[in-house]
GUSE-556652 format. One record per residue (C-alpha): residue in one letter; x, z, y negated; residue number from 1. Coordinates in Angstrom, 1 decimal, padded with zeros to 4 digits. Layout:
# GUSE-556652
   residu        u        w        v   num
        a        X        Z        Y   NUM
...
This chain:
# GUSE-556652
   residu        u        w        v   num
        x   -156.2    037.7    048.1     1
        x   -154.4    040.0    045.5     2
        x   -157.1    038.3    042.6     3
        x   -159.9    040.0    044.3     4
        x   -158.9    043.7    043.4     5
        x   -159.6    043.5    039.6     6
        x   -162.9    042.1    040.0     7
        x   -163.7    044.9    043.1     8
        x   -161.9    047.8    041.7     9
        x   -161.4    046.9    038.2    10
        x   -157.2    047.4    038.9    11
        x   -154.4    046.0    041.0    12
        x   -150.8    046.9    043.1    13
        x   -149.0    045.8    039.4    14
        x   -151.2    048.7    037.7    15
        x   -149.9    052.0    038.0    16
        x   -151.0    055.7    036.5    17
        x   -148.3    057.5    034.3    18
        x   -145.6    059.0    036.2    19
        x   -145.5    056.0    038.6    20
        x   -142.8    053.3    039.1    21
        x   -143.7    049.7    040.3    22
        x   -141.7    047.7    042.8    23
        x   -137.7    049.1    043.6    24
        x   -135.5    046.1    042.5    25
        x   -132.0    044.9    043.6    26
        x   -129.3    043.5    041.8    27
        x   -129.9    039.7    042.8    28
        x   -134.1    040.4    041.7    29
        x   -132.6    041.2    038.4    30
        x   -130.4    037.9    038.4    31
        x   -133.1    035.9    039.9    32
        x   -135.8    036.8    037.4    33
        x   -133.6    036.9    034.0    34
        x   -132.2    033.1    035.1    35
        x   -135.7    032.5    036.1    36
        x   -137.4    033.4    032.9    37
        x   -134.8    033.1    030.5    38
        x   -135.0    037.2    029.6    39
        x   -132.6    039.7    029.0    40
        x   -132.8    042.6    032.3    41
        x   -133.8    044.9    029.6    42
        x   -136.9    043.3    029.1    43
        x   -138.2    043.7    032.4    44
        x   -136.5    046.1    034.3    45
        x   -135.8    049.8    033.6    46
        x   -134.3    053.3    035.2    47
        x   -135.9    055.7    037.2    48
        x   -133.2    058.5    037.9    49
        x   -134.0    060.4    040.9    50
        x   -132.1    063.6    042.2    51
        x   -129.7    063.3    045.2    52
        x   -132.3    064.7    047.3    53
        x   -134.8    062.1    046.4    54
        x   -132.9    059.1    047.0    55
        x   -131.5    060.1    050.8    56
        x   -135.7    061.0    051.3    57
        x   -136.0    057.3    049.8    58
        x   -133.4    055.5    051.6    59
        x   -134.8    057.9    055.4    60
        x   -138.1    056.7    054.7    61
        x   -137.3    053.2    053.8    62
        x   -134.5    051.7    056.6    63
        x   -134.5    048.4    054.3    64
        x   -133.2    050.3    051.4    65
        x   -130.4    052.4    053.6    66
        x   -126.8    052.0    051.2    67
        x   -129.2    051.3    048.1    68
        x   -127.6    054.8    046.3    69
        x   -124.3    054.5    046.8    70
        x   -123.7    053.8    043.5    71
        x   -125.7    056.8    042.2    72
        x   -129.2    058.0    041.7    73
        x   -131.0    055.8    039.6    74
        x   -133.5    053.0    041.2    75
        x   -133.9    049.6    039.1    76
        x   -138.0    049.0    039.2    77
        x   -140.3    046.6    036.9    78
        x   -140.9    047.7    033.4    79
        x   -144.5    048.4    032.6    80
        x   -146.5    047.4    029.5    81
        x   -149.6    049.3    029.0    82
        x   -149.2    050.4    032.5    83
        x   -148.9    046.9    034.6    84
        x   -146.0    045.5    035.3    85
        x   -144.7    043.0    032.7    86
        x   -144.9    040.0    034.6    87
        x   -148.6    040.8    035.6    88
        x   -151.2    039.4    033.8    89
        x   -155.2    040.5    034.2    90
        x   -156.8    037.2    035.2    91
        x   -154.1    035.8    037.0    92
        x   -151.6    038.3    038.5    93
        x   -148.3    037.7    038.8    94
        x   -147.0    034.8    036.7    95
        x   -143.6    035.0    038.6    96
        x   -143.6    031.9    040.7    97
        x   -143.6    033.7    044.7    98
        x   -139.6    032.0    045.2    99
        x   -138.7    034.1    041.9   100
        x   -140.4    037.5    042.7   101
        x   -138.6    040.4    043.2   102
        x   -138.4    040.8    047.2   103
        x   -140.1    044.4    047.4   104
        x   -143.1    042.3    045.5   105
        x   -143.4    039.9    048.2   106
        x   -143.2    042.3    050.9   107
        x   -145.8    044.3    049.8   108
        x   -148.1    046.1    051.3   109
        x   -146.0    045.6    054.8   110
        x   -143.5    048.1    055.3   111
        x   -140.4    048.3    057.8   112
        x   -140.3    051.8    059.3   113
        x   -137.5    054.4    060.5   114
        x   -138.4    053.0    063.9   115
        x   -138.3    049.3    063.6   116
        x   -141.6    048.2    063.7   117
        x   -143.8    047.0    060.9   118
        x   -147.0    048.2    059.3   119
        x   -148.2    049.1    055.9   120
        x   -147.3    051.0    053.0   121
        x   -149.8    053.7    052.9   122
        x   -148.4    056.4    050.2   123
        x   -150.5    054.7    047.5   124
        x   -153.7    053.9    050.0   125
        x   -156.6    055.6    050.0   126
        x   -160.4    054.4    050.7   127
        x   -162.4    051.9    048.2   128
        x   -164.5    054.3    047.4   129
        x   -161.9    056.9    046.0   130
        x   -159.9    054.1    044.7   131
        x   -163.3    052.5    042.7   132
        x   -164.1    055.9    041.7   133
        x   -160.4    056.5    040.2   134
        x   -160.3    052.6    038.4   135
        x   -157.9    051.5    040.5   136
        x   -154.3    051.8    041.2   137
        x   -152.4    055.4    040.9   138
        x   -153.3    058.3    043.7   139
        x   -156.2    056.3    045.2   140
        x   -154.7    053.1    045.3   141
        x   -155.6    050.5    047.9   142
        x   -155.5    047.0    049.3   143
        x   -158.2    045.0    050.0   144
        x   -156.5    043.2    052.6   145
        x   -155.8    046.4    054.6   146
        x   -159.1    048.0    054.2   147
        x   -160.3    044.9    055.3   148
        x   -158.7    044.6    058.4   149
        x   -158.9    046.1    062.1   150
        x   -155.1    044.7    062.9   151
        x   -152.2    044.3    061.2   152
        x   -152.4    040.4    062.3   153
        x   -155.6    040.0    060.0   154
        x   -153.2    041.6    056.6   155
        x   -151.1    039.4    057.4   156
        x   -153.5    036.1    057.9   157
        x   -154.9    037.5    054.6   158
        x   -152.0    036.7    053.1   159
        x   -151.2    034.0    054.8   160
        x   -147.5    035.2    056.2   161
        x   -146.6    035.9    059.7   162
        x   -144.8    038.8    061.4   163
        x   -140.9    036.0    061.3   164
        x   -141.7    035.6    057.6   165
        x   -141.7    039.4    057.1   166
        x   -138.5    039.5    059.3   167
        x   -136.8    037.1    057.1   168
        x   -137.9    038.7    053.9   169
        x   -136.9    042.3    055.3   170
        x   -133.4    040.6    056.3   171
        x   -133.4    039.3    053.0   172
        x   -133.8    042.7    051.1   173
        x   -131.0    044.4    053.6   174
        x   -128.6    041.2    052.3   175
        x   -129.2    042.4    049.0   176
        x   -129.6    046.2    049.3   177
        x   -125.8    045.5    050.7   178
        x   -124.8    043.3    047.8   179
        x   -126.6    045.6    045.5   180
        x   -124.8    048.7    046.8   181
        x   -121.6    046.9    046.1   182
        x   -122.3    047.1    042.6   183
        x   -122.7    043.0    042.5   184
């Protein structure tokens, strides 16, 4: 599914415009992907700091992410090289295998909301038109899959998951929002 954006709109999810961070990773991502790949954090995760303010708007609008500050500010996210994610490569996409990637990158683009139900991440989703107009990713960003769709049940047939396996992955990411709040 996620191969057909380059070729449609010439960018993907893993390509972002300046100023804006890819995928908010935990502690255990971090572990996962440096035993995974054999790579020091540093080279594939960096800092964004964000004010007090920003992160309890974060953690409000993201009930998965609720404790994920309590250590401070700053959000762990995917380093970029020349604007894509490091692990993201043009003609391929991501050459994490899917058991290794960060859990934000597997959920995307479903998103748990303040009120318990499920849907999609729509901050970075605009038309195809806008988005093929811009080149891509950045402020008129969007998914294939969801402009695609009529029902969230066709996203998730296009990528072959199922509203349980989002469930599990969402209770996975509280398990390590926790762990990660910890400090561990």
């Amino acid at each position: 599914m996620c191969a057909r954006c380059p070729r449609v709109l010439g960018r993907s999810c893993c390509e972002v415009s300046e100023g804006e961070h890819l995928a908010t990773l935990t502690h255990a991502d971090v572990e996962r992907v440096a035993a995974h790949m054999g790579l020091s954090p540093s080279r594939f995760s960096e800092v964004e700091w964000l004010t007090l303010e920003e992160a309890l708007e974060y953690e409000r609008r993201r009930p998965l992410y609720r404790g994920y500050f309590r250590q401070g500010p700053a959000r762990l996210t995917l380093r970029r090289r020349s604007g894509a994610c490091v692990f993201h490569d043009a003609r391929e996409g991501c050459v994490l295998p899917e058991e290794v990637r960060p859990t934000a990158c597997r959920l995307y683009p479903f998103e748990l909301w303040p009120d318990g139900t499920w849907s999609l991440q729509v901050e970075r989703l605009g038309g195809v038109e806008e988005a093929r107009a811009e080149g891509g990713a950045g402020a008129g960003a969007v998914c294939l899959a969801v402009e695609e769709a009529e029902q969230l049940e066709d996203v998730l047939a296009a990528f072959g998951t199922s509203r349980e396996a989002l469930a599990a992955l969402g209770e996975r990411l509280r398990a390590e929002v926790r762990q990660h709040a910890r400090g561990a």
